[in-house]
N, C-alpha and C positions, 0 to 999 in steps of 0.2 A: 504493500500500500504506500504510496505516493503522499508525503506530507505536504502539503501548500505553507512556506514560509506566510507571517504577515505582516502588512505593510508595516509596521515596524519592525521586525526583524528585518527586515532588507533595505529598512534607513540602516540601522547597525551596521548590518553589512557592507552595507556601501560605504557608509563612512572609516570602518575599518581596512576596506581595501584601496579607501582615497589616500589615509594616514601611510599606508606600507606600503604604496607606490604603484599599486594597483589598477592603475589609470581604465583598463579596457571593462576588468569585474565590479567594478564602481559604477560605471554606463550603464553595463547590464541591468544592474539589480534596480538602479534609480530610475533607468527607463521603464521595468517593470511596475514598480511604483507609481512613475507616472501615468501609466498605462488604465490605474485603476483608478487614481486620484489626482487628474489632469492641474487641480489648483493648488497643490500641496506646494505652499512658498518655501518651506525647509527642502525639499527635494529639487524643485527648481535654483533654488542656489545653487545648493550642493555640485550639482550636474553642471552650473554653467563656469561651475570653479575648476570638477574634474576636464572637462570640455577645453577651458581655457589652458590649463596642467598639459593638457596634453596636443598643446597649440593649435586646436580644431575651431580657430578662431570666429568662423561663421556659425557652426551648429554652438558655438558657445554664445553668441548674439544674441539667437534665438531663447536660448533656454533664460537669458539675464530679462529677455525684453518679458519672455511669459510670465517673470517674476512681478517685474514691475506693473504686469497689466492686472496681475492678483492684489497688487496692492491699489490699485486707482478703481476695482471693482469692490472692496473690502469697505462693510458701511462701519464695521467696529473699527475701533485705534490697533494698531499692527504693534504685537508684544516686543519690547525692547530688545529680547534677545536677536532679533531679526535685523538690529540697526546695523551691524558691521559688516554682514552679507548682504543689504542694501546696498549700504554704501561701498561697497568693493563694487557692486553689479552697477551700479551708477557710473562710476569711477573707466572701467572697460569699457562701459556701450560708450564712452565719451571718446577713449583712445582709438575704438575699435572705428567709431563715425570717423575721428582725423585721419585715418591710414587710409579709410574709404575714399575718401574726400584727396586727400594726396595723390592717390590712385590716378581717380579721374582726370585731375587737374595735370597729371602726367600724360594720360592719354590726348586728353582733349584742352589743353594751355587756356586756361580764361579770356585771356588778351583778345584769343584768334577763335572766340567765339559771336554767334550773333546774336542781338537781345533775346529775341522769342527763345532760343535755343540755352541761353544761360540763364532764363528764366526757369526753364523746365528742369535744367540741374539742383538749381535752390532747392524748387521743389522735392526733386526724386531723393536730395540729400537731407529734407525736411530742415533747411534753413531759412524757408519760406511758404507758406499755406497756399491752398488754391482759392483765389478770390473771385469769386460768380455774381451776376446781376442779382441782387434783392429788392426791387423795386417796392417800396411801400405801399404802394397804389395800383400799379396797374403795370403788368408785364409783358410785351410783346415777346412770345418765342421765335426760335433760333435765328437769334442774333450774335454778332461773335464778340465774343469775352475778351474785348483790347481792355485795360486799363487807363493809358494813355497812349494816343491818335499821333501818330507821325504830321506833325502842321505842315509838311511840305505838300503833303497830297491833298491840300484843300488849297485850289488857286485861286484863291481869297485873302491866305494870309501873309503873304509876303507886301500885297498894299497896304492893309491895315495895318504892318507893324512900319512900315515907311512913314506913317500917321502920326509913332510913337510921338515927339517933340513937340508936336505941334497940340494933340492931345492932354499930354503933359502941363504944356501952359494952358488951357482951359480949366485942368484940375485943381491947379495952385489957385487961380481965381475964386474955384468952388472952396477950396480950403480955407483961405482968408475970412470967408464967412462962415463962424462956429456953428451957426443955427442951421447949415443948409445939410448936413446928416442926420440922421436919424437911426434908431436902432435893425437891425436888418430883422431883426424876432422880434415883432412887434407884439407885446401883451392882448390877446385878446378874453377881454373878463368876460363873454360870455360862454366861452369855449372852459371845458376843465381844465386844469394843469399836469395833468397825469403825466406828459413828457418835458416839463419844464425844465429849464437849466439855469446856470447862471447868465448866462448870454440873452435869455429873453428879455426883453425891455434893457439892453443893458448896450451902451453907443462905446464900450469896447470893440466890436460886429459894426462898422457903421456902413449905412446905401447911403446914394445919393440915382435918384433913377432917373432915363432918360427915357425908359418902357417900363410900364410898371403893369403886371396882370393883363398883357396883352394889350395895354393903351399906350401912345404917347403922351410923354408929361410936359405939352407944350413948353411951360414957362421955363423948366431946366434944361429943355433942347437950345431953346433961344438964351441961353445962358451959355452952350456948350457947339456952337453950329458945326464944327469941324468933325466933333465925334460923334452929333445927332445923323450929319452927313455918311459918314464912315458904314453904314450899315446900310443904305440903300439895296446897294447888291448880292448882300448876303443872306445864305439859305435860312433866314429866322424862326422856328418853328409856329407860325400863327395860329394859336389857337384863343379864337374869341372870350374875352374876359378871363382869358390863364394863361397868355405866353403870346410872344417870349417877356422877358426882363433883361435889359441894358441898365446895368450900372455902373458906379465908381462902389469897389466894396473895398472896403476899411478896415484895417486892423490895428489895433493898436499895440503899443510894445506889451510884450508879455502874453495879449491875447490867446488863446486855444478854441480852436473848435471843436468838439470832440467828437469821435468816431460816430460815424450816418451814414442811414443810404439815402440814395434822392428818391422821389415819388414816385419816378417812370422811366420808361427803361428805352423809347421812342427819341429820348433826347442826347447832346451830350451840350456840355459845360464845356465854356472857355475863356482864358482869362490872357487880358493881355497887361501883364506884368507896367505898373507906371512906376513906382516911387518903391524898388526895395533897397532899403538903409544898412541893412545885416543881412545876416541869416533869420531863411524863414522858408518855410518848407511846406510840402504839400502830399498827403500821403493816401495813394492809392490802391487800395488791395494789398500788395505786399512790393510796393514799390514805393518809393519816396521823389521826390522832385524837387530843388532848390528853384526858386521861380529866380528868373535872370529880366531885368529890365526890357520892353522893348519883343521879348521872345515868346511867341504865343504859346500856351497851352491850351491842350485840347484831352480831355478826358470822359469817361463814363462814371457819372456821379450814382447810380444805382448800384455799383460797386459799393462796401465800404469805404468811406474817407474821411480824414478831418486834415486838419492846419494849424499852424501854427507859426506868428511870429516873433520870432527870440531875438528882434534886433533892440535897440534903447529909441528908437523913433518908427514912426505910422508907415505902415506897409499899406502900398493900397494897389487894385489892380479893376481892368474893366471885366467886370462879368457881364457875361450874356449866352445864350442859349440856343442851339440851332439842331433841324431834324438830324438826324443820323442817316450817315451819307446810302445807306444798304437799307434802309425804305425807297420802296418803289410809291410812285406820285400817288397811285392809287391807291397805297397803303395808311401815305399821308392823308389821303381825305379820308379814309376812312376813320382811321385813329381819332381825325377833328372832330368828326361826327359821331363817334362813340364819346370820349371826353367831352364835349358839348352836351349831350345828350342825359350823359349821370349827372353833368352840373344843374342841367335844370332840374331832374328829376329830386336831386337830393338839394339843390338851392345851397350846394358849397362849390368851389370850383375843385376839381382834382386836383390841378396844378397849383403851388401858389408857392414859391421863394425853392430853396434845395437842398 
């Protein structure tokens, strides 16, 4: 008759054949262990210690990472005895990522890679998440997941950044006048504050619009003619009483916006950089941006994103809003006509700031 060791005998075991150098009977028995009792975080160490012992550095990966996924599933507090075999299994999956990562950077040199393609190493070497549309409102599918839009392939932006100087001095005009910004989160008290921030009501975030909810704002066009002009020929998303918005948006030193997605997913955001003082940055999905004066950006605000100003003086840049280039004309009426359509129905507009 055949005894069945149990799973504790065959920790012993294994442990005693880890101690006397036993590297291959130590496997055996803790695989068999594991075989019964997939979560046992003492056996999963155990194994990714013999594993690493015996320089089997990937199946040793594997066995640290199953460790660590019993602990991020575990609702109780994980017994101290367990902290030094954590912290060893932490310690290698870190060394084990750098030699990975050295690897590749051998094979395939960072330098002499292309964005899309060093974007997807981040990712595979998880020093970077994959970031997807979340439109808060309304989602057009399959559209493709840029982050930030190459500005050269929209033959619109190399006029409007030729504009820069000239625009520039129209703003300093608006700036001299304290009163002519206003907070871009406007408080409204009859709405609840369930997503409130510090930024609402708060001229940290300052507009100044020259379209505001799909109107022109005469009197600050004819305050601003050069940049009211500036937009004549560009793709502007028009949607009656919600789009687009032209402004000067504001930030002041220290400011944050904090991580959002925009409403829709039909649009994209573009800023044409006027007055950056410092550093001050723009961060999209799992990429970041230094906005440069003068240099347009172009991005998908349904993404997650926020900003931030970390210079000692007011960052400010034009925002405004235009369809996204991969809607077809007939796609864009229709989208108007749907969006129009729930703003009456529900008497709020979808669209309204980002």
């Amino acid at each position: 008759m055949t005894i069945t060791p149990t799973l504790d005998a065959l920790k012993r075991s294994a442990f005693e054949h880890a101690r006397a150098g036993r590297l291959a009977d130590a496997e055996t028995d803790l695989q068999s262990v594991l075989r019964e009792a997939p979560r046992d975080l003492g056996a999963l160490l155990l194994l990714g210690d013999v594993l690493h012992a015996a320089g089997k550095t990937q199946d040793a990966s594997r066995a640290y990472g199953g460790a660590m996924q019993v602990v991020q599933m575990q609702a109780a507090p994980i017994p101290d005895v367990f902290n030094p075999g954590l912290q060893r299994a932490a310690a290698r999956l870190g060394e084990y990522a750098s030699q990975y990562e050295a690897f590749i950077a051998a094979e395939l040199p960072p330098a002499a890679r292309s964005s899309r393609f060093d974007q997807s190493v981040n990712i595979l070497l998880g020093k970077s998440g994959i970031s997807l549309q979340q439109p808060t409102r309304y989602y057009f599918p399959e559209l493709p997941q840029i982050q930030f839009y190459d500005r050269t392939a929209f033959n619109w932006a190399a006029a409007l950044e030729a504009k820069t100087p000239a625009i520039q001095e129209e703003l300093r005009a608006v700036l001299a006048d304290h009163a002519a910004f206003r907070p871009y989160l406007e408080r409204n008290e009859s709405q609840p504050h369930v997503k409130s921030h510090e930024l609402v009501g708060n001229d940290d975030w300052g507009a100044f619009y020259l379209w505001k909810d799909g109107a022109r704002v005469e009197e600050n066009c004819a305050r601003c003619p050069v940049t009211a002009a500036a937009f004549a020929d560009l793709p502007l998303d028009y949607l009656p009483g919600q789009a687009p918005s032209v402004l000067f948006s504001l930030l002041k030193p220290g400011a944050h916006i904090p991580p959002h997605h925009g409403l829709i997913n039909t649009r994209l955001i573009c800023h044409l950089p006027l007055l950056v003082p410092g550093p001050a940055w723009l961060r999209v999905g799992n990429r970041t941006h230094q906005w440069k004066e003068g240099e347009l950006v172009v991005f998908d605000d349904s993404i997650e994103h926020e900003a931030k100003n970390e210079a000692s003086e007011t960052r400010v840049v034009l925002l405004f809003d235009i369809w996204r280039p991969e809607l077809t004309p007939q796609e864009r009426i229709e989208v108007t006509k749907l969006l129009g359509a729930i703003a009456d129905f529900s008497g709020q507009p979808v669209v309204s700031g980002n």
